[in-house]
Backbone as CSV, one residue per row, in Angstrom:
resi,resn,N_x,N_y,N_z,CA_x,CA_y,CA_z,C_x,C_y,C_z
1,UNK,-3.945,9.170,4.672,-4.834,8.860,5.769,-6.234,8.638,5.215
2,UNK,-6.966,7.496,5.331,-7.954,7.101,5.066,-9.152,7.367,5.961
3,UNK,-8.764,7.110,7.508,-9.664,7.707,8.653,-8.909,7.991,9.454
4,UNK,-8.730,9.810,10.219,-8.032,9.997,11.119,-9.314,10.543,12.165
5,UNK,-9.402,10.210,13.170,-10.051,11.268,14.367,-9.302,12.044,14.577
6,UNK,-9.986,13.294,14.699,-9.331,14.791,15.804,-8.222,14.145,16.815
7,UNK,-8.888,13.028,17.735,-8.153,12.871,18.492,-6.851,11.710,18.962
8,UNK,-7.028,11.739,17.196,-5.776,10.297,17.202,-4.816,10.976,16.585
9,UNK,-3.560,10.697,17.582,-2.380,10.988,16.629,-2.068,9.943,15.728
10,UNK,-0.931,10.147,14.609,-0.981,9.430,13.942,0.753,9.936,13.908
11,UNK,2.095,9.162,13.854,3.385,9.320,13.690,3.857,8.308,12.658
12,UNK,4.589,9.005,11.453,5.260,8.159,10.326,6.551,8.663,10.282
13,UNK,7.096,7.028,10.318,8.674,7.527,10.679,9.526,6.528,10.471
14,UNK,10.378,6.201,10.821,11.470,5.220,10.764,12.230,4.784,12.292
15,UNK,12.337,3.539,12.159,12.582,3.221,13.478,13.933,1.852,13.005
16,UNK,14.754,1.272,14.015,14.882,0.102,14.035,14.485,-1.125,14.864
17,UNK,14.952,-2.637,14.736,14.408,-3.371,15.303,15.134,-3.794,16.388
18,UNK,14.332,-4.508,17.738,13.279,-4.452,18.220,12.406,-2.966,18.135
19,UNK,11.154,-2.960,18.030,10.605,-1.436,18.059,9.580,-2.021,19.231
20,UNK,9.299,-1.144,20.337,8.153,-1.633,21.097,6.802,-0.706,20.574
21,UNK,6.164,-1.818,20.670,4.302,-1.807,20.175,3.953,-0.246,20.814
22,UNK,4.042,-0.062,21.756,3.438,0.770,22.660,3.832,2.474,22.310
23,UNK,5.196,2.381,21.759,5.738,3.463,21.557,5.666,3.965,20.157
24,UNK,5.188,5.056,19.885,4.692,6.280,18.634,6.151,6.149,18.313
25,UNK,5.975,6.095,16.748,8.137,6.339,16.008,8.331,7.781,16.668
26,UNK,9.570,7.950,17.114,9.957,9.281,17.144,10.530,9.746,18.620
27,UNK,9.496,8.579,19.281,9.584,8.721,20.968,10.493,7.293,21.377
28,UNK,10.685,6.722,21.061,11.858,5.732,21.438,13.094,5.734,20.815
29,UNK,13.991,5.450,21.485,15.615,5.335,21.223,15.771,5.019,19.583
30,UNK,16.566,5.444,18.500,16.948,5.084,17.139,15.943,5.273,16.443
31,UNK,14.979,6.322,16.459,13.624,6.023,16.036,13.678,7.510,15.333
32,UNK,12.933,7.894,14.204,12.771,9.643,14.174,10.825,9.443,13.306
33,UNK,10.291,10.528,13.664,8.474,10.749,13.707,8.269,11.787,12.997
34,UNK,7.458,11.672,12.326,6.218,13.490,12.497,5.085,13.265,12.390
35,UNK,4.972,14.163,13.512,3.611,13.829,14.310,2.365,14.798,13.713
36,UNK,1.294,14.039,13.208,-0.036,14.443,12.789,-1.139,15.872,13.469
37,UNK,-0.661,15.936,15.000,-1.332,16.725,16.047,-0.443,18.047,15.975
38,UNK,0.708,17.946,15.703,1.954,19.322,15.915,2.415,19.629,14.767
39,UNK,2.797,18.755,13.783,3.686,18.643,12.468,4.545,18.626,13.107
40,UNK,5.393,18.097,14.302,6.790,18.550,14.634,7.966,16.826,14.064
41,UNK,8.461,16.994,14.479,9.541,15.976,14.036,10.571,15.253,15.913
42,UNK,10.493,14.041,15.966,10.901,13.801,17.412,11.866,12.571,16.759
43,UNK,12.961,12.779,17.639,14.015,12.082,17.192,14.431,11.428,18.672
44,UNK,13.829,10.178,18.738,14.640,9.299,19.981,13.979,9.697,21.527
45,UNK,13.277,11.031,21.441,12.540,10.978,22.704,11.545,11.696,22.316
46,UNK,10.473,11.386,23.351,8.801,12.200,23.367,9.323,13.725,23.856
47,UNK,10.235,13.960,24.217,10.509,15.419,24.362,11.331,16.591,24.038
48,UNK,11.515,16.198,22.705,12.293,17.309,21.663,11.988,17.263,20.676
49,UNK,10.722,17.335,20.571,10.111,17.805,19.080,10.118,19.155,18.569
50,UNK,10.835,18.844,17.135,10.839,20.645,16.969,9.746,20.548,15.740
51,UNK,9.368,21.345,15.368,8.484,22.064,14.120,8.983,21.916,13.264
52,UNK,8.309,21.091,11.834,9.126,20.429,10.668,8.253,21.091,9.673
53,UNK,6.613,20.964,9.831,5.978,21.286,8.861,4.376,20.961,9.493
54,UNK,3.680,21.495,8.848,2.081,21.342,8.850,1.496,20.077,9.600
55,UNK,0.170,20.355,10.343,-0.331,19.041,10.583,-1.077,18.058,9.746
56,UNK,-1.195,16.761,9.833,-1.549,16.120,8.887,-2.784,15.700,9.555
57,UNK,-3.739,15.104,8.081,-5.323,14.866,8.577,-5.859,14.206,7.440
58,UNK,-7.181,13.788,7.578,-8.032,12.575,7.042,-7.434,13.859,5.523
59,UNK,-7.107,12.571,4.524,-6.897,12.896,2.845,-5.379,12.969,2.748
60,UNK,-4.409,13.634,3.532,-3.322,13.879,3.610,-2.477,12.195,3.324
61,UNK,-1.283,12.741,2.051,-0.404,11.820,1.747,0.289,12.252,2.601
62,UNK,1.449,11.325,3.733,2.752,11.703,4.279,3.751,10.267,3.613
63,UNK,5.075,10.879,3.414,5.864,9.854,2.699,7.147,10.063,4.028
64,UNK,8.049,8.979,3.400,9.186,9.003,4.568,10.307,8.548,3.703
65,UNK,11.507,9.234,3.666,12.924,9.120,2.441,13.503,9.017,3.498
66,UNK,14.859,7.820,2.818,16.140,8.198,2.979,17.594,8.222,2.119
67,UNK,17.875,8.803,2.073,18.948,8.969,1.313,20.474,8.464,2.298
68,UNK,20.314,7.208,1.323,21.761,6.309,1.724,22.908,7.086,1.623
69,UNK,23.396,7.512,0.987,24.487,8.431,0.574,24.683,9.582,1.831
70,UNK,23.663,9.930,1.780,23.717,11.134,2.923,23.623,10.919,4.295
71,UNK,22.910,9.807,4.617,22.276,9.641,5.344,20.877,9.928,6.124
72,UNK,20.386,10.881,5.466,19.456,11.887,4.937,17.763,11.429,5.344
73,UNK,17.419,11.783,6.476,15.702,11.361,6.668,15.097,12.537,5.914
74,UNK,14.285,12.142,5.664,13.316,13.218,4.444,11.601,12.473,5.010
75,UNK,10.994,13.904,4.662,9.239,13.443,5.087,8.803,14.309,3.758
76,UNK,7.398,13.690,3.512,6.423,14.605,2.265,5.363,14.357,2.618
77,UNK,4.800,15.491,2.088,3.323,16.055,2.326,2.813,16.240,0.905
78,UNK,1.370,15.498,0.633,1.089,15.586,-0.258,1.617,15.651,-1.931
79,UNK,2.732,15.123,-1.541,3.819,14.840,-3.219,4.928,15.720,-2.916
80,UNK,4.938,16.670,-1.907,5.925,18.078,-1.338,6.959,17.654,-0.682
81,UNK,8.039,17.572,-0.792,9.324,17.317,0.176,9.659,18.529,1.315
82,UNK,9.547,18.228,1.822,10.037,18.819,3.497,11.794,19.158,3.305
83,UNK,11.777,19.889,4.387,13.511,20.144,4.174,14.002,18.568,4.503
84,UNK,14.890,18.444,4.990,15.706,17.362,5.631,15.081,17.672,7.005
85,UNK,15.055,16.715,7.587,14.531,16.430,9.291,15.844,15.866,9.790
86,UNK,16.346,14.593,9.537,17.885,14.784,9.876,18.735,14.004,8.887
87,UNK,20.043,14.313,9.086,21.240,13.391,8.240,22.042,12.661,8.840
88,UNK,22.603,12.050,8.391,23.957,11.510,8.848,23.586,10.092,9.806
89,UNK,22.219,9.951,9.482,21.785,8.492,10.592,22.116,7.126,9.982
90,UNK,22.968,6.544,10.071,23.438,5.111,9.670,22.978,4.295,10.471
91,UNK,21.603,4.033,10.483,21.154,2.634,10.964,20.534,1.587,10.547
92,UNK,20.335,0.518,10.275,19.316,-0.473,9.486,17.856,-0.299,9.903
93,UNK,17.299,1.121,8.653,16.043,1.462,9.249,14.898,0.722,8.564
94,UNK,13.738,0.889,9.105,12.531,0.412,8.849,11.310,1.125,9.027
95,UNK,10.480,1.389,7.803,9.297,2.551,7.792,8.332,1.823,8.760
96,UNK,7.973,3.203,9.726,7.051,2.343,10.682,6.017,4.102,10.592
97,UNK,4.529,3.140,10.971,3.596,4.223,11.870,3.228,3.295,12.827
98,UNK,2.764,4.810,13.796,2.213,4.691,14.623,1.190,5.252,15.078
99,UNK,-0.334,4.694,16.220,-1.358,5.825,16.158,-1.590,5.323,17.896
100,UNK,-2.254,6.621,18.414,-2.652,6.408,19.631,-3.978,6.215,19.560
101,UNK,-4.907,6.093,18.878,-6.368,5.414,18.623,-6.452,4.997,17.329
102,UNK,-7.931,5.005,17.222,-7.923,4.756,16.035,-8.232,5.059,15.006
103,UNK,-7.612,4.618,13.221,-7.189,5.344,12.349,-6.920,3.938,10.683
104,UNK,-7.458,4.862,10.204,-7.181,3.776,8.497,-6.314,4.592,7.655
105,UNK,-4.858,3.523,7.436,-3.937,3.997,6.709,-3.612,3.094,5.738
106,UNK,-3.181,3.842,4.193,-3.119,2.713,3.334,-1.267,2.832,3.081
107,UNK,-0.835,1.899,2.982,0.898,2.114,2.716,1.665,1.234,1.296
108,UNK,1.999,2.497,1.138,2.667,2.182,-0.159,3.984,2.005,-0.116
109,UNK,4.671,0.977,-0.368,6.050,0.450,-0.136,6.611,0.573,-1.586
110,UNK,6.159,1.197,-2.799,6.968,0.644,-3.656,5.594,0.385,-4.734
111,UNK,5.082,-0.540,-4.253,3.896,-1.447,-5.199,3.225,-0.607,-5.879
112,UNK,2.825,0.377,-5.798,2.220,1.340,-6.362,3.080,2.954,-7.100
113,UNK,2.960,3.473,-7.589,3.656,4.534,-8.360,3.321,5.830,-6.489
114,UNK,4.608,6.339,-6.253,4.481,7.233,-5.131,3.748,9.176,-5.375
115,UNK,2.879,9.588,-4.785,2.455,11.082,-4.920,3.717,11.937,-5.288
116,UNK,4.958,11.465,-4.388,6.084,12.155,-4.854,7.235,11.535,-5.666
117,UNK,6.976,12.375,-6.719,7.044,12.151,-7.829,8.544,11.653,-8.225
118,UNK,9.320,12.424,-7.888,11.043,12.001,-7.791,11.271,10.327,-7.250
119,UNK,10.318,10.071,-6.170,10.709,8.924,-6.234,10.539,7.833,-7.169
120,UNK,9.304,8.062,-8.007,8.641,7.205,-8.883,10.058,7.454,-9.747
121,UNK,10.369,8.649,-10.451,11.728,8.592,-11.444,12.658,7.726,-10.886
122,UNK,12.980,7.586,-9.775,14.282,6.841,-9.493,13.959,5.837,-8.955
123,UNK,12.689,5.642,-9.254,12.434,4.150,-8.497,12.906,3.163,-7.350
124,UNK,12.301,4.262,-6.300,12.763,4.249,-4.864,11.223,2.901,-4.505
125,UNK,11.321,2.462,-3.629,10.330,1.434,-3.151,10.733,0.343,-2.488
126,UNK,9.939,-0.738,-1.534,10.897,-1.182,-0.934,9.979,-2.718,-1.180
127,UNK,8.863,-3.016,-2.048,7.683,-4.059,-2.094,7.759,-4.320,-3.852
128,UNK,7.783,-5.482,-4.302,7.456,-5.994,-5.393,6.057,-5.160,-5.716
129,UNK,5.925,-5.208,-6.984,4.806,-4.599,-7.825,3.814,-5.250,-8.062
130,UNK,4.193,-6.565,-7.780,3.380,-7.755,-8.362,3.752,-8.524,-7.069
131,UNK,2.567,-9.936,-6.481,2.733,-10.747,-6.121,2.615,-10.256,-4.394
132,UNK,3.004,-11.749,-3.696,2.383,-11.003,-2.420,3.778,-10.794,-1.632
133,UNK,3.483,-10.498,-0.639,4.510,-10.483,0.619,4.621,-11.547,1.843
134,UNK,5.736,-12.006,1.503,5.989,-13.078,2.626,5.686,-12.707,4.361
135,UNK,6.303,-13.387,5.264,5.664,-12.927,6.130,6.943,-12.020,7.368
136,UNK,6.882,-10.990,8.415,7.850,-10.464,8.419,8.863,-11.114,8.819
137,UNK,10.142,-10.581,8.900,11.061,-11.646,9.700,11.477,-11.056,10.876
138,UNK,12.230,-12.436,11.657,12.443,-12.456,13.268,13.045,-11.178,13.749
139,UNK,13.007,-10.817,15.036,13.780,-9.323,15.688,15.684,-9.762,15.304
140,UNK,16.564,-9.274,14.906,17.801,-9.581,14.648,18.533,-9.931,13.591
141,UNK,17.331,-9.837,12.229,18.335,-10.022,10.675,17.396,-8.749,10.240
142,UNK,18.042,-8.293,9.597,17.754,-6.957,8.460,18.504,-7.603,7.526
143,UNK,19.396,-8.323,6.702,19.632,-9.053,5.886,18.013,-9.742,5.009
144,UNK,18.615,-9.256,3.307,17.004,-9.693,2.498,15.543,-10.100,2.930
145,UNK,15.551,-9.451,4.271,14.397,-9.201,5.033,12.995,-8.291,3.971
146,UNK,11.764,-8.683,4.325,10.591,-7.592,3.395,10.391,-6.938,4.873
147,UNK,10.229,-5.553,4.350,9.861,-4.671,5.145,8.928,-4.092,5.559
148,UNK,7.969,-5.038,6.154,7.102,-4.848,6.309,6.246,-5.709,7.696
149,UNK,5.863,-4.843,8.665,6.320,-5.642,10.187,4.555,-4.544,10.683
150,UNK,3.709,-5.289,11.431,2.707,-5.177,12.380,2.466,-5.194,13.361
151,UNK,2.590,-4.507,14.116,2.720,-4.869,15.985,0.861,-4.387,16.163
152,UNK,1.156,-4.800,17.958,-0.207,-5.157,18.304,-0.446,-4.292,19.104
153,UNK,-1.187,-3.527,19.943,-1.364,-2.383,21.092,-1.333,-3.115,22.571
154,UNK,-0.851,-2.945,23.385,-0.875,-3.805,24.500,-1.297,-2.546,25.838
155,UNK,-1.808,-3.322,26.501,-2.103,-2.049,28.267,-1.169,-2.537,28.798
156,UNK,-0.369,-3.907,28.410,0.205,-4.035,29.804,2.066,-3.429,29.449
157,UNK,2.713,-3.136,30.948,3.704,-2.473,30.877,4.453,-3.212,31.682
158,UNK,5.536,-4.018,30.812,6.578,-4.983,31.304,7.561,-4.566,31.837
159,UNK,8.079,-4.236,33.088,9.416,-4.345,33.276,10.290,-5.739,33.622
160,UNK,11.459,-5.853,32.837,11.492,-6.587,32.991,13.227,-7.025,34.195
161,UNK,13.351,-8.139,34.629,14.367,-8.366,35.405,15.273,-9.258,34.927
162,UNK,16.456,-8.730,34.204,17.291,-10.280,34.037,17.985,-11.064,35.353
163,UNK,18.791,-12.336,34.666,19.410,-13.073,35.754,20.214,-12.373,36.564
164,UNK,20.615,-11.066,35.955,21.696,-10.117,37.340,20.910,-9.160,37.829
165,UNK,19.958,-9.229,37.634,19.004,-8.407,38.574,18.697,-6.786,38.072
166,UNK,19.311,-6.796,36.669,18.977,-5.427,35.899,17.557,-5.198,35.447
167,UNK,16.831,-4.310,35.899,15.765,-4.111,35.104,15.963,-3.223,33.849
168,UNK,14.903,-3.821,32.646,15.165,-2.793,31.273,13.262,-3.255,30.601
169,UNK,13.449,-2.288,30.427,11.863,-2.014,29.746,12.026,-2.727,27.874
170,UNK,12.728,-3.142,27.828,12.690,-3.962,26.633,11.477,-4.819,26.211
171,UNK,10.923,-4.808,25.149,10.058,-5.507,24.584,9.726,-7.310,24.529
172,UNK,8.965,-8.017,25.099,9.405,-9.586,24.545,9.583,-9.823,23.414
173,UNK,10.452,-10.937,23.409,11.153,-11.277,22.505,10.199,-12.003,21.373
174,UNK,10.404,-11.753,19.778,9.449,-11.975,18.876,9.824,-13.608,18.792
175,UNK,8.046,-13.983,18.769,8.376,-15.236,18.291,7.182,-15.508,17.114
176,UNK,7.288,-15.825,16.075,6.255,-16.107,14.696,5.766,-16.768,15.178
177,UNK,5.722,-17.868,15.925,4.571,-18.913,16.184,4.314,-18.398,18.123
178,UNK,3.935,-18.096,18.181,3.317,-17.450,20.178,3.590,-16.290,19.873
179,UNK,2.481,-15.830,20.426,2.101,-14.050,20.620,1.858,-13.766,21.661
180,UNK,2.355,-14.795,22.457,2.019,-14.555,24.257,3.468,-14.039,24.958
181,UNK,3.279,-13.596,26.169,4.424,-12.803,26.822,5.051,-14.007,27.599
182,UNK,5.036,-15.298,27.493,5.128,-16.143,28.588,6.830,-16.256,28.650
183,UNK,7.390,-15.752,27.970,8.688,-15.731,27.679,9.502,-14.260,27.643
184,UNK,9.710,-13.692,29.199,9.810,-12.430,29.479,11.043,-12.111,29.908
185,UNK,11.814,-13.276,30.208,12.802,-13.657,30.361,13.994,-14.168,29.255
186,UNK,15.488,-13.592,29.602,16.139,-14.420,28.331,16.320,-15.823,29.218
């Protein structure tokens, strides 16, 4: 954390895609967090966070593992591994934060040597060392995708209605070229 306020949370976590803008990792469906204000750990809803470890603040490294094999979410503090937060999650994940104000974070994918140290030995990372990064890709391939994705903060709160008349709070649909909602509809 480069700049945190007192009063910004700040959640690093893993999520998959679609992820909506609006929602902190941890508090939406397939998603798991730990949150900066509690240290707790929230897996899929804003209301079962249990206590994982310490709160985090301006200087604080937080890292985010997973172990394929196990299935295994892992968090670190300052180069420190945390117990396991959870296992056994088989999903096509993607390192995400999130903040409810505002906050300067620097992220290391790889490109740089990691505080925790085991990963640097096994050369865990998910960003070339060299060279730049393309740009992210569309909601629906995780296939040789870079991992590395920016959403925007929005006030407004879409519900939306399909052609059978279901409402679902689903996100609009990503498009690389329009960043407008004009397409709210499938």
């Amino acid at each position: 954390m480069f700049e945190k306020p007192d009063n910004t949370v700040v959640s690093v976590g893993v999520a998959t895609k679609p992820y909506p803008s609006w929602r902190l990792p941890g508090w939406n469906r397939y998603s798991i967090g730990y949150f900066s204000n509690n240290g707790c750990k929230y897996f899929s809803s804003p209301f079962n966070g249990k206590p994982h470890g310490l709160t985090f603040k301006h200087g604080d490294v937080i890292g985010v593992g997973y172990r394929h094999r196990t299935g295994s979410i892992f968090f670190t503090r300052n180069g420190r591994k945390l117990e396991d937060a959870y296992t056994g999650i088989r999903w096509n994940l993607f390192p995400t934060i999130g903040a409810n104000g505002p906050c300067q974070v620097h992220v290391n994918l790889g490109q740089r040597g990691f505080v925790f140290v085991e990963a640097n030995v096994k050369k865990w990372g998910l960003a070339p060392s060299q060279g730049t990064l393309s740009p992210p890709p569309a909601y629906g391939t995780e296939r040789d995708t870079v991992l590395l994705a920016m959403g925007t903060a929005s006030t407004d709160n879409h519900t939306l209605i399909n052609m059978d008349g279901i409402t679902s709070n689903r996100p609009p649909p990503y498009s690389a070229n329009n960043n407008s909602n004009s397409n709210l509809l499938d």
